[in-house]
C-alpha positions in Angstrom: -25.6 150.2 44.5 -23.0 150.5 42.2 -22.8 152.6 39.1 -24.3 150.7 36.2 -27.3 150.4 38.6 -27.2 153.9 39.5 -27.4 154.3 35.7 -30.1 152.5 34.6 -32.0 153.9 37.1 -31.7 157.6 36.5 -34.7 158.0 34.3 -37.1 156.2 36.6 -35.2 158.3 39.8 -36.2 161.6 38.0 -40.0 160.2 36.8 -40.5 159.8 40.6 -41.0 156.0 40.0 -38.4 154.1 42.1 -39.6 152.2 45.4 -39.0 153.7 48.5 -36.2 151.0 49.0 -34.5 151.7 45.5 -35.0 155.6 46.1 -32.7 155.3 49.1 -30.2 153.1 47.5 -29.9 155.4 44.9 -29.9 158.6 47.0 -27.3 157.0 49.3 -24.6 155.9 45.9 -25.5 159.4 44.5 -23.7 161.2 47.9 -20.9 159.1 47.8 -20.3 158.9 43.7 -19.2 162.3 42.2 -18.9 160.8 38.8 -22.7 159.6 39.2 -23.7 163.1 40.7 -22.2 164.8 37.5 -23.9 162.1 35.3 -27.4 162.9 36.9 -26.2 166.6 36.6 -26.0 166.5 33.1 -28.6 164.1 32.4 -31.0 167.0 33.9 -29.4 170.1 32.0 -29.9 167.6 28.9 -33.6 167.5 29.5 -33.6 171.0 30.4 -32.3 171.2 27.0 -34.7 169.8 25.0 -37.6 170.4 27.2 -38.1 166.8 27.4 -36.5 163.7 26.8 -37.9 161.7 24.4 -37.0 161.2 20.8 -40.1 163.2 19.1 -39.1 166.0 21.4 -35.6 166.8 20.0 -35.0 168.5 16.8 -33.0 166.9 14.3 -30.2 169.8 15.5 -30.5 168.9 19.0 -30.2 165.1 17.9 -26.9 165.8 16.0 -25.7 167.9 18.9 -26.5 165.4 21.6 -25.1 162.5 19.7 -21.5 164.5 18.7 -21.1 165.3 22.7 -21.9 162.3 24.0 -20.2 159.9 21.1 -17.0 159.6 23.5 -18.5 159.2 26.6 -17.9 156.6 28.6 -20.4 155.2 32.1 -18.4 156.4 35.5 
């Protein structure tokens, strides 16, 4: 697995909804990658955050906030 994958499955990885194959794949990337580690670190404090991540969930503060930290990033 490289990145990018690792990315567009973090939200299904944290819902409990990969396949036992993809869970591994992802599990395995995530000890090697510290740049994806971090990423799925701060993609749980973010949803810690806000309680939940969806957009009906997160004030229009939070919103502002989330977008001005993340405007800059860029994937690992």
């Amino acid at each position: 697995m490289n990145c990018d994958e690792f990315v567009e499955l973090v939200t299904e990885f944290l819902d409990g909804a990969l396949s036992e194959e993809d869970e591994h794949r992802f599990v395995g990337h995530l000890a090697e990658c510290s740049k994806c580690e971090l990423y799925l670190d701060q993609f749980r404090q973010t949803i810690a955050t806000t309680g939940e991540l969806t957009p009906e969930a997160i004030s229009d503060d939070a919103r502002s906030l989330l977008l001005t930290a993340f405007r800059d990033w860029r994937r690992p």
